[in-house]
Every structure is written in structure tokens, then in C-alpha cells.
C-alpha positions as CSV (number, residue, x, y, z in Angstrom):
1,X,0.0,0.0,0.0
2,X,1.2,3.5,-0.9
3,X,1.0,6.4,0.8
4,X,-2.4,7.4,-0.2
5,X,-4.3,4.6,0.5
6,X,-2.8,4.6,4.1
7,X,-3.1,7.9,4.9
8,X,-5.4,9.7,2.7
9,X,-8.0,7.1,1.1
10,X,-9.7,6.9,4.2
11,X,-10.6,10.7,4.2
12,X,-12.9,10.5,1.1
13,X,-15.9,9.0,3.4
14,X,-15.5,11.7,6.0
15,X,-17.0,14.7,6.0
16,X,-15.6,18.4,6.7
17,X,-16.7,18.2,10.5
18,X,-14.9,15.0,11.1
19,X,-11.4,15.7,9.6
20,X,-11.2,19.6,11.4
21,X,-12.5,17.9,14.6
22,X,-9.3,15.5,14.2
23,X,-6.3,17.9,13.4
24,X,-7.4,19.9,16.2
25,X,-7.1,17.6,18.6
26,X,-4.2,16.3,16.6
27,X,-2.8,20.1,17.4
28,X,-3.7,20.6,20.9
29,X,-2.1,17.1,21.8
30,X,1.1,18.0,20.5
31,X,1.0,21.5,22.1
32,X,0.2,19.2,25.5
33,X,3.2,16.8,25.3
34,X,5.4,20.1,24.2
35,X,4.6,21.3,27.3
36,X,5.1,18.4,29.2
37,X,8.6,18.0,28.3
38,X,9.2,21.9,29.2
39,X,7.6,20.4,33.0
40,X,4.9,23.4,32.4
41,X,1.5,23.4,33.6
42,X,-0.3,24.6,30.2
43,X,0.3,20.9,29.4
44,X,-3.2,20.2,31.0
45,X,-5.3,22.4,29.8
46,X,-4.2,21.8,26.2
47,X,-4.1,18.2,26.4
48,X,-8.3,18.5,28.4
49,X,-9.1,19.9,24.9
50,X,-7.0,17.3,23.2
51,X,-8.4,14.3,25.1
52,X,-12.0,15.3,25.4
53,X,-12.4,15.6,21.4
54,X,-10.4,12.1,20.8
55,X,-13.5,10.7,23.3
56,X,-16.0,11.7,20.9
57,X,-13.8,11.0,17.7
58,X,-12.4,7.2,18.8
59,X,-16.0,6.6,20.3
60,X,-17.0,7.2,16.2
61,X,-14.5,4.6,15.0
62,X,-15.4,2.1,17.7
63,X,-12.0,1.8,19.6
64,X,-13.7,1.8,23.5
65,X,-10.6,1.1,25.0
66,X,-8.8,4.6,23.6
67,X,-12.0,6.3,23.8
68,X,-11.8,5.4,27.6
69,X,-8.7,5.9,28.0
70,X,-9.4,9.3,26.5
71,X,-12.1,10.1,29.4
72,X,-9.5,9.2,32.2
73,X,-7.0,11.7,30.3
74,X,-9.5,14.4,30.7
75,X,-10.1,13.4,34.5
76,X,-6.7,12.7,35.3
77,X,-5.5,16.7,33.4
78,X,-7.6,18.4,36.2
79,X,-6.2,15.8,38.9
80,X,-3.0,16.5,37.7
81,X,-3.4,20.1,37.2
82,X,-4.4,20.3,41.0
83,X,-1.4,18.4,41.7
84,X,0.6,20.4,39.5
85,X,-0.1,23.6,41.0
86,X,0.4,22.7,44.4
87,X,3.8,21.3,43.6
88,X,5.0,24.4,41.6
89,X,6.6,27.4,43.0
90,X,6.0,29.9,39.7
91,X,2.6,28.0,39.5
92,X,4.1,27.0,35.6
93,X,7.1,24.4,36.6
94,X,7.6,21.7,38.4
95,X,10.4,19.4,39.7
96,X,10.4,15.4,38.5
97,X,11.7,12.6,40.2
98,X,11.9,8.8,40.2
99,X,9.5,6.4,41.0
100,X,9.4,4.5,44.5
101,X,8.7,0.6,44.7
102,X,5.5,1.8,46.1
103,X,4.4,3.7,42.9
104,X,6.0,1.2,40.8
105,X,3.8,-1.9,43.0
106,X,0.3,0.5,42.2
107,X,1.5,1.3,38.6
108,X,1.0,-2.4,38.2
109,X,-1.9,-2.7,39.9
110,X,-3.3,-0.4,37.5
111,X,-2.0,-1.9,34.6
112,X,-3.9,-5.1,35.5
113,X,-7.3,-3.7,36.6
114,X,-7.4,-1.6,33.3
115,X,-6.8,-5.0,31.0
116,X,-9.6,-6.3,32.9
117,X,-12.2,-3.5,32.7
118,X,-11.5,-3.3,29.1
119,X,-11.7,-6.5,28.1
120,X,-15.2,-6.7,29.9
121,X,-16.2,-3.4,28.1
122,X,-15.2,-5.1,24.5
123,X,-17.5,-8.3,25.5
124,X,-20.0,-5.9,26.3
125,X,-19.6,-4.0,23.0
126,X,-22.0,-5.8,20.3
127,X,-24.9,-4.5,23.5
128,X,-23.3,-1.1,23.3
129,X,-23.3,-0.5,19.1
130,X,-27.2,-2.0,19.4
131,X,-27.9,0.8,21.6
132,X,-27.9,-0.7,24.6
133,X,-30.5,-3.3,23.8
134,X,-30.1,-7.3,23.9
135,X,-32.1,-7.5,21.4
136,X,-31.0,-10.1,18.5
137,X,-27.1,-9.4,20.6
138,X,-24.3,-12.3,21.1
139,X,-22.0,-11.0,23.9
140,X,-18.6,-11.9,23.7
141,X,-14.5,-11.5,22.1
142,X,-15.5,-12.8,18.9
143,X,-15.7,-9.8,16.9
144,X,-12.5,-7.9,18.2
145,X,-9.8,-7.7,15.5
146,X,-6.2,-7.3,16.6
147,X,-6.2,-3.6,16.8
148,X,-8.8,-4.0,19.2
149,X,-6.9,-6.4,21.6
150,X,-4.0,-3.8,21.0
151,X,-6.8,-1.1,21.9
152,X,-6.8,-2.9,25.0
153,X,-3.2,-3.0,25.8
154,X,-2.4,0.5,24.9
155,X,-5.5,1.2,27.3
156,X,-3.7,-0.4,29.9
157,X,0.2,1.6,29.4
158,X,-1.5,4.9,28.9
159,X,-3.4,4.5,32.0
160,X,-0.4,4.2,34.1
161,X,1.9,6.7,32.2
162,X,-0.6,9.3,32.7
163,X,-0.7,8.9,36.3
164,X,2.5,8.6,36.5
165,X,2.6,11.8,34.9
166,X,0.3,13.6,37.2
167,X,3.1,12.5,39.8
168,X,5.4,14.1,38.1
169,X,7.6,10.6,37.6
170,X,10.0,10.3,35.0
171,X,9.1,7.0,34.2
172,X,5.8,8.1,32.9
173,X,7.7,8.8,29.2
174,X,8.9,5.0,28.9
175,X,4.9,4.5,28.9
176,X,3.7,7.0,26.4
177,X,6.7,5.8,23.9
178,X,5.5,2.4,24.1
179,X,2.1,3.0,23.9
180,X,2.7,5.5,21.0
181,X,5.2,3.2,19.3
182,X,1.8,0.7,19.3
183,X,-0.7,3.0,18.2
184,X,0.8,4.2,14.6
185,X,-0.3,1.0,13.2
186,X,-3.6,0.7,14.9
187,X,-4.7,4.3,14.4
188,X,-3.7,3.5,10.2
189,X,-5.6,0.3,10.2
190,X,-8.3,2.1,11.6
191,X,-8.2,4.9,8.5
192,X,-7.4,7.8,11.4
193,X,-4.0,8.8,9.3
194,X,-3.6,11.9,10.2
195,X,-3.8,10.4,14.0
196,X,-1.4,7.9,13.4
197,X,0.8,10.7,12.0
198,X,0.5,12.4,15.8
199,X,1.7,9.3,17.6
200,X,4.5,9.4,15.6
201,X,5.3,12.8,16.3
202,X,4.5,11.7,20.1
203,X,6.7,8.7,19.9
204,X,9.8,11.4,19.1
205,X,8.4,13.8,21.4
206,X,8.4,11.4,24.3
207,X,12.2,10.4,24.0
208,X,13.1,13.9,24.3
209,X,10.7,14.4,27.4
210,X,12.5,11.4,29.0
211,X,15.8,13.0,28.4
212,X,14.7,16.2,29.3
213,X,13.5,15.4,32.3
214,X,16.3,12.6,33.3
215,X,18.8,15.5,32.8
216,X,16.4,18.5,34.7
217,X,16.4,15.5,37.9
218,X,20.2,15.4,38.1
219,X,20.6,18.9,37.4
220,X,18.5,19.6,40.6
221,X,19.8,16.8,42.6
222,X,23.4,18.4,42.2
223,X,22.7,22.0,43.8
């Protein structure tokens, strides 16, 4: 397949409202991790507006587990935002820092109770799409292709980078760059190209961000 049909082709069937909708949030996402990686508190209220269009767009194209995933982003920015300005002494930056064993022990708690609660959602999915009626509905895994059991797995690493995030952790970018890494493929498969093209940018993004802030921790650990 050439560039067209994996990018492009799958614009032709949307409409104007649809493909605006998704480089915006495609915009404001990238502004978010930018300011992530600068440790500055704009990276919440960018990435609220980022996250909260991606729960209407990826509930559209029938990936639950990002669409979810999406919803806890939004939740988790104000969270974190709280968090954020408590921590901050200009109310814009923030200092970083390892992960205990202790945060490490819930991160995989987390991990495991999100690949739970999505999986149930996807066997509960066929009863969603009929609008919430049993009606002439066969519950189960059958229908999930493997970008939705990938749906599912990203679901889970997001989940814990972004609270790992909110905890200012520096651990939180080895999450996002494998979750990212994951999601170019899905999000193509899926015809969201111009999404795809975003986790890409994210995947780069992130490596710098875990630098950045690797190098900002032992900066301030030497004064």
C-alpha cells in the first residue's frame, strides 16, 4: 500500500466536520506533550481539549478502549493540574523525580485492573453499538480484531503513564513511547492517518521528554 491509500484514502468517506474535529485535537495534543517536556502546567489544559475531542472522535470509530482511555485523560489533566499547581513554585514548573517501589507496585496494579475492565467493556460492546438493547445481541471477544486487543493493551500503558505523569515521575515517558510506538499501526488500520501521523510525532516527542527530564532531575539533585 502506498501512501495514499494509508493515509489519505480513508478521508474521502468523511466529512468536513470529522477531519477539522481531528487535526485539532491532533494540534492541541502535541502543544500538550510540548509542554510536558518543558515540565509546564499549560500541558493540561491543552491536552483537556486534546483528550475530550479524541473521546468523541475514537468513540466514532469504535475503539472503546482509547475512547476510555481518553475520558480518564481528561479526568486525570484536572487531577494533575491540581497536583501540579500545588507542587509548583512559579505555578508554571515543576520538579520530577523517580518512581518508589511503592508507585512502581500501584503502577501495576493499575495496569492489571485496566486490561480487565476493558476486556469486559469489549464483551460488552455488540450490547453497546445496538444501543444498549439485547435484542438479537451475542455477547462476547469474537468480533474484536487485533487492533482491538491492542486497543486494549495500549488502554492499559496509557493509563499508568498518565498517572505517572500527574506525579510528576519520570518513568511516565517509557509508557507513552511504548504506547505510541503501538498505536501508529492501529490508528492506520483504523483509516485515522492523520492520528497515526500524531503518535509518531509523540513517539519522538516522548524520547526527548524522557531525556529532558532525566537530565532537569540530576541537574537539581546536584545543587
Amino acid at each position: 500500500m502506498n501512501f495514499y491509500e494509508l493515509f489519505l484514502q480513508p478521508y474521502e468517506s468523511y466529512d468536513l466536520f470529522q477531519i477539522v474535529l481531528e487535526v485539532v485535537a491532533t494540534i492541541f495534543g502535541i502543544l500538550s506533550v510540548y509542554f510536558s517536556i518543558k515540565k509546564n502546567i499549560w500541558v493540561y489544559p491543552t491536552g483537556i481539549i486534546s483528550t475530550a475531542l479524541y473521546v468523541y472522535i475514537l468513540y466514532n470509530f469504535g475503539l472503546l478502549g482509547d475512547m476510555m482511555i481518553n475520558f480518564y485523560y481528561t479526568v486525570m489533566s484536572i487531577y494533575g493540574w491540581f497536583l501540579w499547581s500545588k507542587s509548583s513554585e512559579d505555578h508554571i514548573h515543576v520538579e520530577v523525580s523517580w518512581a518508589t517501589k511503592k508507585e512502581w507496585i500501584f503502577s501495576g496494579i493499575l495496569f492489571f485492573v485496566s486490561l480487565i475492565l476493558v476486556t469486559i467493556v469489549y464483551y460488552y460492546k455488540p450490547f453497546i453499538d445496538n444501543h444498549f438493547s439485547m435484542e438479537n445481541v451475542e455477547l462476547g471477544l469474537y468480533h474484536l480484531d487485533w487492533a482491538n486487543w491492542l486497543d486494549i493493551l495500549t488502554t492499559a500503558i496509557f493509563l499508568v503513564g498518565m498517572w505517572l505523569m500527574a506525579k510528576r515521575k519520570i518513568e511516565n515517558w517509557i509508557f507513552w513511547i511504548v504506547g505510541d510506538l503501538i498505536c501508529i499501526p492501529m490508528m492506520i488500520y483504523k483509516g485515522l492517518g492523520i492520528t497515526s501521523i500524531q503518535y509518531l510525532v509523540f513517539t519522538a516527542m516522548a524520547i526527548i521528554g524522557y531525556i529532558e527530564w532525566k537530565k532537569g532531575q540530576k541537574l537539581h539533585n546536584s545543587k
